[in-house]
C-alpha positions as CSV (number, residue, x, y, z in Angstrom):
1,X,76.9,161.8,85.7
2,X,78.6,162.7,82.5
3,X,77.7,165.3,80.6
4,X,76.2,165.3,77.8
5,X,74.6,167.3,74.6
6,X,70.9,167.1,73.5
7,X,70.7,165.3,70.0
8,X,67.6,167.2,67.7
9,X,65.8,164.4,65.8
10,X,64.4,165.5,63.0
11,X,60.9,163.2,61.6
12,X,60.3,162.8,57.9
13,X,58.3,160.8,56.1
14,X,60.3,158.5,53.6
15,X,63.2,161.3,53.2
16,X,65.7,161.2,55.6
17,X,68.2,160.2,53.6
18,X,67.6,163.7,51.3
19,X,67.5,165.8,54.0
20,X,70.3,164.9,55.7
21,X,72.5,165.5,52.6
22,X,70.6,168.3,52.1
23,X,71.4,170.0,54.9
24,X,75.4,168.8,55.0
25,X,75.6,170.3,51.8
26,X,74.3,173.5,52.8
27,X,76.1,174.1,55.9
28,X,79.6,174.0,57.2
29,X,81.3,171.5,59.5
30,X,79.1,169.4,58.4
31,X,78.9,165.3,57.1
32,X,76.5,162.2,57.2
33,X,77.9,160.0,59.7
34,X,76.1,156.6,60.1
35,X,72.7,155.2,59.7
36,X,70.6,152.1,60.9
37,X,68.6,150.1,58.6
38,X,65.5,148.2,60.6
39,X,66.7,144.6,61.3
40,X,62.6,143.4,61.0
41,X,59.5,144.9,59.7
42,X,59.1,147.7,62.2
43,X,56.3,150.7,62.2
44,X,56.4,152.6,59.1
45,X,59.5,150.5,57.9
46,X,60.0,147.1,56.0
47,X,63.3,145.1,57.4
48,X,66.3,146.2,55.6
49,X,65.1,150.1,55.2
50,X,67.0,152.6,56.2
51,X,65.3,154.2,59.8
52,X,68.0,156.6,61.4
53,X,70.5,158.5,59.9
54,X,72.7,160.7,61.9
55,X,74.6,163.4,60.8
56,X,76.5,166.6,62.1
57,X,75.9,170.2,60.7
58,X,77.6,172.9,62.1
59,X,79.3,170.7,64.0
60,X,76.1,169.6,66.4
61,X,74.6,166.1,66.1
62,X,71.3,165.6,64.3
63,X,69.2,162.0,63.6
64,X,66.9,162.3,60.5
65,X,64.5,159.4,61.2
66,X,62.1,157.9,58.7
67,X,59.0,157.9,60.8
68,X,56.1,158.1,58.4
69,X,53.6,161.3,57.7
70,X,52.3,161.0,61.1
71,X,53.9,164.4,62.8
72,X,55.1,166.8,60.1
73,X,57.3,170.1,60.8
74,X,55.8,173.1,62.3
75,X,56.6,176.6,62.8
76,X,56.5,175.7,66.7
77,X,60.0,174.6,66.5
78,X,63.2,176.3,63.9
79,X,66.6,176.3,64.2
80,X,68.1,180.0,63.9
81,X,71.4,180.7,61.7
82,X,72.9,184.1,62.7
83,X,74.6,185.0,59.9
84,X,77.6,187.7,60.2
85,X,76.2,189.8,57.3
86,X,73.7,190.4,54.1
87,X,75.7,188.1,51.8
88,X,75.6,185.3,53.9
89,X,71.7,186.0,55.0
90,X,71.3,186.3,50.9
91,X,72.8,182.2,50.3
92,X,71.2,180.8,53.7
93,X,68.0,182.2,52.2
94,X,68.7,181.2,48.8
95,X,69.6,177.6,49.6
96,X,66.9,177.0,51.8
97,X,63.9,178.0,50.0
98,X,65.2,176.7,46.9
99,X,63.1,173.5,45.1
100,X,60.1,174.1,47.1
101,X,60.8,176.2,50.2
102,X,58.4,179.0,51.1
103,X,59.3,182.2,52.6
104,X,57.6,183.5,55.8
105,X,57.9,186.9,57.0
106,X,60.7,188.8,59.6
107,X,63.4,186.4,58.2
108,X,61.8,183.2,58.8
109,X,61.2,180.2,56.2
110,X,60.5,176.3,55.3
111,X,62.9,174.1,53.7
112,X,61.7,172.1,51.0
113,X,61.0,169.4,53.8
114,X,58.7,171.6,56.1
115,X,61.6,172.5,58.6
116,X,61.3,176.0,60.1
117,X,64.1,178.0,59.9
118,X,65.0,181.7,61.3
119,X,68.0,183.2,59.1
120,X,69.0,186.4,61.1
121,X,72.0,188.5,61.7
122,X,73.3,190.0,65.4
123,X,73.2,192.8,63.5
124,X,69.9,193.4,64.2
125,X,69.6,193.6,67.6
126,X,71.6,197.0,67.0
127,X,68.5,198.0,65.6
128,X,66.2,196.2,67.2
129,X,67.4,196.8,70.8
130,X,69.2,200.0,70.3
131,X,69.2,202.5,72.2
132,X,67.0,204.9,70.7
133,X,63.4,204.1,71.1
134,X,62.0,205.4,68.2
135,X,64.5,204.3,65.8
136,X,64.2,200.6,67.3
137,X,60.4,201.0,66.9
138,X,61.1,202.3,63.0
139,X,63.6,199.3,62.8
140,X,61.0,196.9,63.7
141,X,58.4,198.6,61.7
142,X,61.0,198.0,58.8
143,X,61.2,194.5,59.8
144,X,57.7,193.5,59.8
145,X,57.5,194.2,56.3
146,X,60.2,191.9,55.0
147,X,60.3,188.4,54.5
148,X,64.2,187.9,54.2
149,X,66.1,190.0,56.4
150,X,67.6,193.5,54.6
151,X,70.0,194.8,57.1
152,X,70.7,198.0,54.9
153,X,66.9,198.7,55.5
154,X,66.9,198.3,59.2
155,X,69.5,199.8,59.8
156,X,68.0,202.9,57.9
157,X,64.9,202.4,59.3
158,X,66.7,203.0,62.3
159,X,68.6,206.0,61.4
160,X,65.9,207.6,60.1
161,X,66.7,207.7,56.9
């Protein structure tokens, strides 16, 4: 049996089109690739709309399919960036909540479209999993308070500072 990747397929209602640019203009290694317009009337489309379109970010294969407003996003499912530092957690953040996304709380968010996203660093764990117990429990203390992630913070949270 070959092997093969899993493919996330993403639902929208009406806007997959936007978010797939969306995203590939966010995100390196990215690009819209093809798409499938419905050769008949099918659910939720009229015959010549476009249904599917797939594109890559990061480099890993996504489908943003035009399914109606039956099953929108939820918090029970995110995709995690682990960014290598503050700057890059700063335009991750920035990007994503822009035009309409909320912020959550311990470096999670939604997109403008109701995706879930965690924008974190390594970084943290040295804080969060150190190996003093008290300064991971400050860390996470520090944490719990913040919507986007501060490193600077946890890390003097951890440090006592």
């Amino acid at each position: 049996m070959e092997n093969k990747e899993l493919i996330t397929c993403l639902w929208f209602d009406g806007r997959a089109r936007e978010a797939a640019l969306f995203y590939t203009s966010i995100f390196p290694n990215s690009a819209i690739a093809d798409h499938w317009l419905a050769p008949t009337d099918t659910p939720g489309n009229k015959q010549g709309e476009e249904v599917v379109v797939n594109f890559k970010i990061f480099g890993r294969e996504f489908i943003a399919l035009n399914g109606g407003p039956q099953f929108p996003h939820s918090e029970a499912i995110s995709f995690q960036i682990p960014c290598a530092d503050q700057s890059e957690i700063d335009k991750y953040w920035d990007l994503l909540t822009k035009d309409g996304g909320q912020e959550s709380q311990c470096g999670w968010l939604k997109d403008k479209f109701g995706v879930s996203w965690q924008v974190t660093s390594p970084e943290m764990m040295k804080y969060l999993g150190g190996p003093d117990a008290q300064g991971a429990q400050r860390a996470t203390q520090a944490m719990l308070k913040m919507k986007k992630i501060d490193l600077a913070l946890m890390k003097n949270a951890y440090n006592g500072k």
